[in-house]
C-alpha positions as CSV (number, residue, x, y, z in Angstrom):
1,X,35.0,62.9,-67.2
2,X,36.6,64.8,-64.2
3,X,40.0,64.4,-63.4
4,X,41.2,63.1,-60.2
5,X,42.7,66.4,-60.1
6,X,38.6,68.0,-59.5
7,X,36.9,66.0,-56.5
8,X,33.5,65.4,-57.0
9,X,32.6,66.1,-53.1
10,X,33.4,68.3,-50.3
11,X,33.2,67.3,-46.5
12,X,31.3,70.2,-46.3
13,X,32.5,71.4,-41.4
14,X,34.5,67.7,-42.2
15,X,31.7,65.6,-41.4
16,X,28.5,66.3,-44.1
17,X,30.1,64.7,-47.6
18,X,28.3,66.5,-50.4
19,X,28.6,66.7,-54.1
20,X,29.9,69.9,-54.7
21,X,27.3,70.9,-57.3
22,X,24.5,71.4,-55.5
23,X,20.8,73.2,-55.8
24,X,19.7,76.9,-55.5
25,X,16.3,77.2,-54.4
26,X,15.9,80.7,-54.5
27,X,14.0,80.3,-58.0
28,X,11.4,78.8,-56.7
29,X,9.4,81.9,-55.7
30,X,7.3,84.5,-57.2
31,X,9.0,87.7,-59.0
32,X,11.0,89.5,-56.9
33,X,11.7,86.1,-54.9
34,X,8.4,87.0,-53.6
35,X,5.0,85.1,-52.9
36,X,4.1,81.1,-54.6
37,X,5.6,80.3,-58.2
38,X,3.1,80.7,-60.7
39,X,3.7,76.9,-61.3
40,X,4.1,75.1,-57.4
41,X,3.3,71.7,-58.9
42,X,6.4,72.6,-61.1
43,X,8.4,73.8,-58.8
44,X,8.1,70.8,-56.0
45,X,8.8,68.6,-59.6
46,X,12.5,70.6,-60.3
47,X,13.3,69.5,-56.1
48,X,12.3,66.0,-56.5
49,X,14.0,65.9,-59.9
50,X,17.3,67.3,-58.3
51,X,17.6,65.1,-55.6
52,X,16.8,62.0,-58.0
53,X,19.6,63.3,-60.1
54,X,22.0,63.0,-57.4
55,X,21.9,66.7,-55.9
56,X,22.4,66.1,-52.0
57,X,23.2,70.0,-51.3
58,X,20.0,72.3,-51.5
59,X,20.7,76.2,-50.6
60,X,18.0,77.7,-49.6
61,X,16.6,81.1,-46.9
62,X,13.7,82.0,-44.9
63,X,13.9,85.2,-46.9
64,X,12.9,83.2,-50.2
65,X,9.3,84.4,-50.7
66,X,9.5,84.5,-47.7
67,X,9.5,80.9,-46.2
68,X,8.0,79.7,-49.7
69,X,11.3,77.9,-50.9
70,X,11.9,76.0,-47.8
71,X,8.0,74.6,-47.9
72,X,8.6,73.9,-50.7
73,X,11.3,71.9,-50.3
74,X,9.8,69.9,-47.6
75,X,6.5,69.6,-49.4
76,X,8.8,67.9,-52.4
77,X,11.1,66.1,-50.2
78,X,9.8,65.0,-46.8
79,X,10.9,62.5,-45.2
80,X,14.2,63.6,-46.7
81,X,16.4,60.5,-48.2
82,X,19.8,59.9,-46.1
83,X,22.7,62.3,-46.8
84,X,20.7,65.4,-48.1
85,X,22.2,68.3,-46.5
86,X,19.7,71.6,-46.6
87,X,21.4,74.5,-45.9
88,X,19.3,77.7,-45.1
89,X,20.2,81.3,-44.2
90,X,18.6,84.4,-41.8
91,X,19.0,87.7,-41.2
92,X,17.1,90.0,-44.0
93,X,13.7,90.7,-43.4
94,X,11.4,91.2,-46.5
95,X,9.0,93.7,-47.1
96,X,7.4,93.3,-50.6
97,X,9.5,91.7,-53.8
98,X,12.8,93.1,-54.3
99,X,13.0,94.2,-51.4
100,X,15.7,92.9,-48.7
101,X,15.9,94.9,-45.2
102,X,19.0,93.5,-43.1
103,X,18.2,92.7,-39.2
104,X,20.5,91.1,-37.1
105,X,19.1,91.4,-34.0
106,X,19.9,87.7,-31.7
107,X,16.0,87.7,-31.3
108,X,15.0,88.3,-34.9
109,X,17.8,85.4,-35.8
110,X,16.8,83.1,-33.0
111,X,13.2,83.1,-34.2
112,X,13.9,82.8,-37.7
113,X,15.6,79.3,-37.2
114,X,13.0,78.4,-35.3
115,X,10.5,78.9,-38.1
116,X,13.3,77.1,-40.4
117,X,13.2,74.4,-38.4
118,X,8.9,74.3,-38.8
119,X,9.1,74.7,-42.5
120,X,11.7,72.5,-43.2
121,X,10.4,69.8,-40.6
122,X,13.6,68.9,-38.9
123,X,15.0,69.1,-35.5
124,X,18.6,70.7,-36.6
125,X,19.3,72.9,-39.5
126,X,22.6,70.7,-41.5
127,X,24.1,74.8,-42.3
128,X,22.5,78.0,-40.6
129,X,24.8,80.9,-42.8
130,X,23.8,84.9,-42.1
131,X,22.6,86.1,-45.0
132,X,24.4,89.6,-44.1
133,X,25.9,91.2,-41.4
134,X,23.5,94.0,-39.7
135,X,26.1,96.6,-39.0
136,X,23.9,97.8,-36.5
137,X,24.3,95.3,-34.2
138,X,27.5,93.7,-32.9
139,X,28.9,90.6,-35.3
140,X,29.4,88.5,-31.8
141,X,25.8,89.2,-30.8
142,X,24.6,87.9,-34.2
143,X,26.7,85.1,-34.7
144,X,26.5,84.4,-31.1
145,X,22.7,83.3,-31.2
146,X,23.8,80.8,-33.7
147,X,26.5,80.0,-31.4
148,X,23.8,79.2,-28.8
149,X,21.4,77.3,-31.1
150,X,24.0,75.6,-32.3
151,X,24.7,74.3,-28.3
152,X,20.8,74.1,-28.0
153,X,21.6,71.1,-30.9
154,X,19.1,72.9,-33.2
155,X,22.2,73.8,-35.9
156,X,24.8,71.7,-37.0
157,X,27.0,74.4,-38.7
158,X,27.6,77.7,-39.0
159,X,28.5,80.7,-42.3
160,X,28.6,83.7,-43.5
161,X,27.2,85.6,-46.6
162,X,29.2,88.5,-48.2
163,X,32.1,88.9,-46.8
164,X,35.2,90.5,-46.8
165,X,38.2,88.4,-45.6
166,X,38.6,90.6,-42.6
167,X,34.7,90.0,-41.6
168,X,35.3,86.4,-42.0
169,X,38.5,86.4,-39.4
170,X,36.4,88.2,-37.6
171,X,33.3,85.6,-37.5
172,X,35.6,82.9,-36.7
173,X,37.1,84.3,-33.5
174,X,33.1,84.4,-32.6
175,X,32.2,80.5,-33.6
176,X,33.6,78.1,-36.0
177,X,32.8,79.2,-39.9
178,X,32.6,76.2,-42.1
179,X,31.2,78.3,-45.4
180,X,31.3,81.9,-47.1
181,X,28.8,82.6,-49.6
182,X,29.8,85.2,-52.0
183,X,29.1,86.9,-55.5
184,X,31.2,84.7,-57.6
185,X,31.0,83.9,-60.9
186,X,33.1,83.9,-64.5
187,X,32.4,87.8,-65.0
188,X,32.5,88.7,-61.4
189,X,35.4,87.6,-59.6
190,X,35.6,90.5,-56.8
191,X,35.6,87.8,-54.2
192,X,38.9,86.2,-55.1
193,X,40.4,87.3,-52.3
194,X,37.8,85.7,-50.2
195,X,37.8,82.4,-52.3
196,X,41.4,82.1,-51.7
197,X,41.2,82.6,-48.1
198,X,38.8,79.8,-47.8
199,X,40.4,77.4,-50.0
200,X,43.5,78.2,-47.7
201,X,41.3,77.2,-44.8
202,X,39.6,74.7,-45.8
203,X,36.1,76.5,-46.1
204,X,33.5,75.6,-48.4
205,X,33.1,78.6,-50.4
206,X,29.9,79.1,-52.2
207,X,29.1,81.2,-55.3
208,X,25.9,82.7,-56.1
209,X,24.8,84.0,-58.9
210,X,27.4,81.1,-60.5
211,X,26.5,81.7,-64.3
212,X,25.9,84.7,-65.1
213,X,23.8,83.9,-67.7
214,X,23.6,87.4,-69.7
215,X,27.0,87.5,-69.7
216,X,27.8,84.2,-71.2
217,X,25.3,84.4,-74.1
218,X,27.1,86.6,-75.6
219,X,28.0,85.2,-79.5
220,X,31.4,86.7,-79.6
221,X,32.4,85.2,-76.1
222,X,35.2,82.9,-74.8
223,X,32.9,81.3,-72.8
224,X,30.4,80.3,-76.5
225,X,33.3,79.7,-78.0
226,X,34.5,77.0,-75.6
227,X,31.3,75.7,-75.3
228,X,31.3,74.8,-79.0
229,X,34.9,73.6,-79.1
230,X,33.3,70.9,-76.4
231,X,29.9,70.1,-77.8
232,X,28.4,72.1,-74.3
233,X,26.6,75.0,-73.2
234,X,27.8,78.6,-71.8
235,X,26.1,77.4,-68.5
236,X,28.0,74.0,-68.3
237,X,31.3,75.6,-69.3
238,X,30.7,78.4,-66.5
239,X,30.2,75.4,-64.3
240,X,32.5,73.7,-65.0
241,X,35.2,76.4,-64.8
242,X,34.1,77.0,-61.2
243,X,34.3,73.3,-60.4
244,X,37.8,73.2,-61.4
245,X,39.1,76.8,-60.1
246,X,39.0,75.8,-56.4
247,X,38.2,72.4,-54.7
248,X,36.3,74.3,-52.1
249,X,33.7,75.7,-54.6
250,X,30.2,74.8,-54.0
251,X,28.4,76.0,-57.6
252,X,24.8,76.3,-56.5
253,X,22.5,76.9,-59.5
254,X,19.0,77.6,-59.6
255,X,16.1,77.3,-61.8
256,X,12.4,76.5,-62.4
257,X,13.1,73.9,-65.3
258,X,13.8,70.2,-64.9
259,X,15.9,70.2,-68.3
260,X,17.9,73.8,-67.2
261,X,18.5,71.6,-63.7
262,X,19.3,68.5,-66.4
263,X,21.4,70.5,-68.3
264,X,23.4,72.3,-65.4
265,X,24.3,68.9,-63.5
266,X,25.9,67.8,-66.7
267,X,28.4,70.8,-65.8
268,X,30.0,67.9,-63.4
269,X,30.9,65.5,-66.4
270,X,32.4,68.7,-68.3
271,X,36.6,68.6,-68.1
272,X,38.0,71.7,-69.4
273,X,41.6,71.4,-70.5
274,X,44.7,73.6,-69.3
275,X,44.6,76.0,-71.9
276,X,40.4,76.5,-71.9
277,X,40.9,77.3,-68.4
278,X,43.8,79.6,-68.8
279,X,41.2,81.3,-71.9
280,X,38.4,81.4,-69.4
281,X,40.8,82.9,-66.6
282,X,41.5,85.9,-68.9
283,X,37.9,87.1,-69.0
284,X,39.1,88.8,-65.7
């Protein structure tokens, strides 16, 4: 079980409690993260399936297809049950699969949340985060039409998405940040800085790309090897390493599969001892 030591939630701006492993919904695309899943019916199942396993964190973007994860979402979970929090994120454009042009023009972000707002059917996004910074337009002007929607009562809270800890002092002279969403992951850990400065803060910080799957496969791993050792899989034990590295750490796995999403959320029940952590830690 988890120790007392590893919460379970996160008061995710200190007023939206959430369990702090939550869903990633950019799988539920098309290729590329483009167009319908070959399998809708399938994917609205893996969204109904999360939320009846306890999931009340769903990470989603107007990018995803685009707009196909977040009518999705609604389509599988509207009216949505009390205390599901459904954050979304704006500021790439998309112009065929793969393909992710940044614009962070206050006009192009303004009317993105808007259209959130229509595919998500709600009156106020729970978490609005920019998927990048457009570094050709100023920070203040993007963050600042969040600012204003966020006065206009049409978003509850504000992040960020890739960051350096510089860009995120920066965004929080220009509104109050309560997330950073970073690359982060067992293999990948160039965010550290970042993560540390959050925790420090008091930030939810939330990894994407929290597995790493190809990585962890690997026979000859740590990670396999710990897995065995505890009866688990590589993707509950790189799970479960997040969950108990930080207390700010939001894991936010995706996938198309009701037993991947089964096996995944039995990463919370997974309590990796001192010396697994310090053998995971190494990988570094």
């Amino acid at each position: 079980m988890t120790t007392a030591t590893t919460p379970l939630t996160f008061d995710l701006g200190g007023d939206l409690t959430v369990h702090r492993l939550g869903y990633g919904a950019m799988q539920l695309t098309g290729p590329g993260v483009w167009d319908q899943p070959a399998d809708r019916p399938g994917a609205i199942e893996v969204v109904r399936a999360a939320i009846e396993a306890g999931v009340d964190f769903i990470d989603t973007a107007d990018s995803y297809g685009p707009q196909v994860s977040e009518q999705i979402i609604a389509e599988a979970a509207f009216p949505y049950p009390d205390g599901l929090v459904i954050g979304t994120k704006a500021g790439l454009t998309r112009t065929g699969p793969g393909v992710w042009p940044v614009c962070g023009r206050p006009e192009y972000l303004t009317q993105q949340v808007e259209l959130s707002l229509r595919n998500l059917k709600v009156d106020r996004i729970d978490l609005i985060q920019l998927h990048r910074i457009d570094p050709q337009v100023p920070l203040a002007d993007q963050l600042g039409a969040f600012a204003d929607l966020k006065e206009r009562g049409k978003v509850r809270h504000i992040g960020v998405s890739e960051v350096s800890v510089d860009e995120l002092e920066q965004a929080r002279e220009i509104t109050e940040i309560v997330s950073v969403q970073n690359l982060y992951n067992l293999t990948n850990r160039q965010s550290q800085d970042v993560l540390e400065y959050a925790e420090a803060e008091g930030i939810a910080f939330i990894p994407w790309f929290p597995i790493a799957t190809g990585d962890l496969a690997k026979p000859d791993s740590p990670v396999a090897a710990v897995a065995e050792e505890l009866g688990a899989t590589p993707s509950q034990v790189a799970l479960a390493w997040l969950l108990q590295k930080s207390p700010v750490i939001l894991p936010i796995p995706g996938t198309k599969s009701v037993d991947h999403l089964t096996e995944n959320l039995g990463a919370a029940q997974l309590t990796l001892s001192a010396d697994e952590m310090a053998r995971l830690d190494a990988l570094a």
